[in-house]
N, C-alpha and C positions, 0 to 999 in steps of 0.2 A: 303453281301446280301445272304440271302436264296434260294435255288433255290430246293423249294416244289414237290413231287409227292406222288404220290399215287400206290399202291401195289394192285392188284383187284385179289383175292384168289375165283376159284369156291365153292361154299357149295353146291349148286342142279342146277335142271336144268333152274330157271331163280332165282336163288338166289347169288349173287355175293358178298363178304366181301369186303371194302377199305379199308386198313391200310393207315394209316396217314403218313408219312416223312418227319422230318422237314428240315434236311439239304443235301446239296449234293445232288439232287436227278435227274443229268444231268447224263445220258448215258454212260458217261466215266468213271464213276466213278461207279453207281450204277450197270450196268452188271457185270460187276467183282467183285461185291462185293455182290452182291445176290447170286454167283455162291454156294457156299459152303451151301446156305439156302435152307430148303426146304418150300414147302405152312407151312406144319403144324408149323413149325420155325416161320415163321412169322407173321402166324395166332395166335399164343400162346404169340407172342410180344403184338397185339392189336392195339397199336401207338408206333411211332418209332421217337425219334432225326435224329439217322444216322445211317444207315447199315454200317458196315464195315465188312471186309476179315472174324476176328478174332474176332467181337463183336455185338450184335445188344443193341445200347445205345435207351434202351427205356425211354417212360415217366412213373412217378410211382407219382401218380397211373395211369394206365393210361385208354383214355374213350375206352366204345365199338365200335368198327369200324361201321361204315355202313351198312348196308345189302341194294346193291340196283338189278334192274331183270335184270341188265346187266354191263358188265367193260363200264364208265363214267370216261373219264377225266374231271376232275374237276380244276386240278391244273397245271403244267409247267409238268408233263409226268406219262406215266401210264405205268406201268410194269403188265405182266401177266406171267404164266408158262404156257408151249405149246410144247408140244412133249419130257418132262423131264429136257427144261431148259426154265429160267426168257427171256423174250422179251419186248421189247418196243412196246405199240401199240398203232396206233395211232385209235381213235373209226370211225371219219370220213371216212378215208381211206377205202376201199375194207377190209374187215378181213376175219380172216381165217375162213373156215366153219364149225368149231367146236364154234367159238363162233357167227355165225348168228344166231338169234332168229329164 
């Protein structure tokens, strides 16, 4: 089974990108393996199978990501950059004040 997230890349100040992820996309796996990526790396992906250390296995072709006015978990986790490295965030939760509206 799949286990789906979402990659939420800023563009402006209420404009958010989601990249897609089809697989892997549990914490243990995906922090260490976004580590090596940067936004634009991933943004230039668009939609993504599986981040890995050494590859990001996209889909080809693949769709335009999202554009929504804030990071939306939509799926099983949502990754964001935040002080120069990938984090888990949960939207519910208290966030940090760089992304309150």
């Amino acid at each position: 089974m799949s286990t789906r997230a979402q990659i939420a890349i800023q563009l402006g100040p209420e404009e958010w990108a989601h990249i897609y992820c089809h697989y892997d996309g549990y914490p243990s796996h995906m922090l260490p393996a976004l580590a090596p990526w940067t936004p634009e790396d991933i943004l230039a992906a668009k939609e993504v199978r599986q981040v890995r250390v050494d590859e990001l296995d996209c889909f080809d072709p693949p769709r335009e990501p999202p554009i929504l006015s804030r990071p939306t978990r939509e799926l099983c986790h949502l990754y964001v950059w935040q002080d120069g490295a990938w984090v888990e965030l949960d939207p519910e939760a208290a966030q940090p004040e760089a992304l309150r509206p």
